[in-house]
C-alpha positions, -999 to 999 in steps of 0.1 A, spaced: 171 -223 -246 206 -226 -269 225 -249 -249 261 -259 -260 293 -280 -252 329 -263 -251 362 -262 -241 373 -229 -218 401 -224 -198 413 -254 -209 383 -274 -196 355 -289 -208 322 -271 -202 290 -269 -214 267 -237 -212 239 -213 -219 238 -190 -249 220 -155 -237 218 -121 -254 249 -109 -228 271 -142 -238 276 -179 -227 263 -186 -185 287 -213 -180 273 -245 -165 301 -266 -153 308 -237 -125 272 -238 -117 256 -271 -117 293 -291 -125 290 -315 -92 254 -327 -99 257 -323 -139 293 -330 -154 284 -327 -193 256 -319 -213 248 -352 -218 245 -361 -175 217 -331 -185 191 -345 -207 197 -382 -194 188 -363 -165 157 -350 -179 169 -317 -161 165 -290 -193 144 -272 -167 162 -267 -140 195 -257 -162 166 -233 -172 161 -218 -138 199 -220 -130 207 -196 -157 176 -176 -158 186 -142 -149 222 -147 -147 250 -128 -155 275 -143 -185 308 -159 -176 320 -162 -213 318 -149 -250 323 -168 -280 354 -156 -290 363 -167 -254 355 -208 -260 366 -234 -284 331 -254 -295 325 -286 -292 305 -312 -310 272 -310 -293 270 -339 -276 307 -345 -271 306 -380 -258 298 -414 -279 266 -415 -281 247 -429 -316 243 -410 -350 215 -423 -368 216 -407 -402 188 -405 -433 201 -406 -467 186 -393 -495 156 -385 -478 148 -345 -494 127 -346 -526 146 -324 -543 181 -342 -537 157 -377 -546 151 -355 -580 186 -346 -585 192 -386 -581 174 -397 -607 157 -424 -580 125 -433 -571 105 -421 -543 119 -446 -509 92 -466 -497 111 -466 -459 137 -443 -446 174 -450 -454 200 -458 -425 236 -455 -419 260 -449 -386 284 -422 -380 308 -422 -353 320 -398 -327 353 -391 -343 339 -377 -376 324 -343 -359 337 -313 -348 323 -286 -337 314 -247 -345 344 -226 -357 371 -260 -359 385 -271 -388 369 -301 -408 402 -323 -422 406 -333 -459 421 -369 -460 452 -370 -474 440 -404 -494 412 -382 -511 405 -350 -529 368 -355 -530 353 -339 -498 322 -328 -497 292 -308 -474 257 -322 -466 234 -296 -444 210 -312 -427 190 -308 -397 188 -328 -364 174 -339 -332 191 -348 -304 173 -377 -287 161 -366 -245 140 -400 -234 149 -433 -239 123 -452 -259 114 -480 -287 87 -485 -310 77 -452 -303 43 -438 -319 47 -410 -347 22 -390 -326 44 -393 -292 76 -381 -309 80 -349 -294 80 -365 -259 112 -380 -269 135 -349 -284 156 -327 -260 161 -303 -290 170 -292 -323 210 -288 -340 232 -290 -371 250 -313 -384 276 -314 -421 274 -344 -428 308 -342 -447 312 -372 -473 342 -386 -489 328 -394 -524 353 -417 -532 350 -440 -508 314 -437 -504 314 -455 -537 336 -486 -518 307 -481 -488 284 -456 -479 299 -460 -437 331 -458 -453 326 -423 -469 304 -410 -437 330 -419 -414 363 -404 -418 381 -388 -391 369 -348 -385 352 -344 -418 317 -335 -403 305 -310 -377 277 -305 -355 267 -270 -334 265 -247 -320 239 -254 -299 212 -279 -293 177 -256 -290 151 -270 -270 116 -271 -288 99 -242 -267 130 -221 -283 127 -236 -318 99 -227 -342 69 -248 -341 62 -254 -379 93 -276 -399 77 -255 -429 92 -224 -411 128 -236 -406 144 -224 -440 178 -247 -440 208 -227 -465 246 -238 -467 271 -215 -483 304 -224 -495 324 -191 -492 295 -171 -488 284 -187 -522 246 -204 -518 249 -241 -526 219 -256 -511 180 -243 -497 151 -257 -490 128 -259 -462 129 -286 -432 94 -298 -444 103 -308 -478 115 -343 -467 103 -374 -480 100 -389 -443 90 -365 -417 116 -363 -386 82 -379 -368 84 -408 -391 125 -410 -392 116 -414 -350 87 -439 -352 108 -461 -381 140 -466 -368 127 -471 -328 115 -505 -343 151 -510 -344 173 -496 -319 162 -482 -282 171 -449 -285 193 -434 -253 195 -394 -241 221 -377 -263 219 -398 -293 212 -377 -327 189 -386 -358 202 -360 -393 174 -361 -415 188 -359 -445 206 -329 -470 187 -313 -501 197 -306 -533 229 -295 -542 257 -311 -529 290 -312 -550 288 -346 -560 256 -338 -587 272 -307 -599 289 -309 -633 315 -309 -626 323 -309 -591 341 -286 -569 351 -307 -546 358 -288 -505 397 -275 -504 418 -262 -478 401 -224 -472 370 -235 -479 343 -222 -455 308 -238 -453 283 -226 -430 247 -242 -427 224 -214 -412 187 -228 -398 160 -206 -384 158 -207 -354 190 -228 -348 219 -205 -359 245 -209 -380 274 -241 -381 307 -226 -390 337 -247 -403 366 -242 -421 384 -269 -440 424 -279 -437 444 -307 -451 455 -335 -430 
């Protein structure tokens, strides 16, 4: 199932994605279930499952404005530098533990709306990566257990200010609309089974900047899960990114940093593809 937050009719709403279009959710199961997040703290994927099964769409995507996934502020837990290739292109050694940093709500946007360049820097740049959205809460969770614990499977740009990632790396992560996650979360009986058969590409205008395969990371999203649940009790709705590969901007020589124009989709099998255009503030 491809499940998504949105804005229609000038409401927010959250729905199904089917062959026919979007079955909208908030006219269905609205009183009991206001958000996609009421959802899977509600461990109720299943029965939005049978709500929608064999229903007629209410909405096409040209019809809705996306939102972020979760659209509510929950936690990002984020890897860095966690790919082998991008630890290659680093010039670092191989981690010994996963990397941490927070980004907050106000950073993403979602499919199709437009990522912000700061007006305080010219040195945006785009980090695919692969994510889980977070169904059960749990700590200290086994590495064996973690699939009891994921509602499903999105995208996320991790969009970075170079710049001030230099000052800080939360400083960089965390400006205001310069990342995007979407279209939809997909539960894992939708999602392939194998990480070695998600292929993860982002384009810059149609131009491919960056490949690899979701099993190429240094720690495993079963590891990222076990690791940082020794620190934090993770809560329904909150997202772990796992980390971009090679070839970002900011190891290119020389950079070409995001403008105003710019498109950059991420595509992952299985997922879909994470649309965003870029404007100046």
């Amino acid at each position: 199932m491809k499940i998504g937050s949105y804005i229609v009719e000038g409401m927010a709403s959250y729905g199904v994605k089917t062959n026919e279009g979007i079955v909208d959710l908030r006219k269905r199961m609205g009183d009991k279930y206001a958000d996609l997040l009421s959802v899977v703290r509600a461990f109720a994927l299943d029965e939005v499952a049978a709500a929608t099964k064999g229903q007629s769409a209410d909405f096409q995507e040209t019809d809705i404005q996306f939102l972020p996934v979760i659209p509510a502020p929950v936690n990002t837990y984020a890897a860095g530098i966690n790919y082998m290739t991008h630890i290659l292109e680093t010039g670092r050694d191989v981690p010994k533990t996963p990397s941490l940093f927070l980004k907050t709500q106000q950073s993403f946007v979602g499919h199709e709306q437009n990522i912000i360049r700061p007006k305080v820097s010219e040195c945006l740049d785009y980090e695919g990566e692969f994510a889980a959205v977070i169904g059960k809460p749990g700590r200290n969770i086994l590495e064996e257990n973690w699939r009891e614990y994921v509602a499903g499977y999105t995208i996320v740009n991790d969009g970075s200010v170079r710049d001030f990632q230099k000052r800080s790396l939360d400083q960089g992560k965390n400006f205001y609309h310069t990342s995007a996650s979407g279209p939809w979360m997909v539960t894992l009986d939708e999602a392939p089974e194998n990480f070695a058969d998600m292929s993860l590409t982002t384009r810059k205008n149609g131009e491919i900047r960056q490949q690899a395969t979701v099993d190429q990371l240094c720690f495993s999203l079963p590891k990222l899960i076990a690791y940082y649940s020794q620190i934090f009790h993770f809560q329904p709705g909150d997202v772990i990114t796992t980390g971009t590969p090679d070839g970002a901007e900011h190891y290119r020589e020389p950079p070409s940093w995001l403008v105003p124009g710019d498109e950059v989709e991420i595509e992952i099998t299985g997922i879909g593809v994470l649309r965003n255009r870029v404007v100046d503030e």
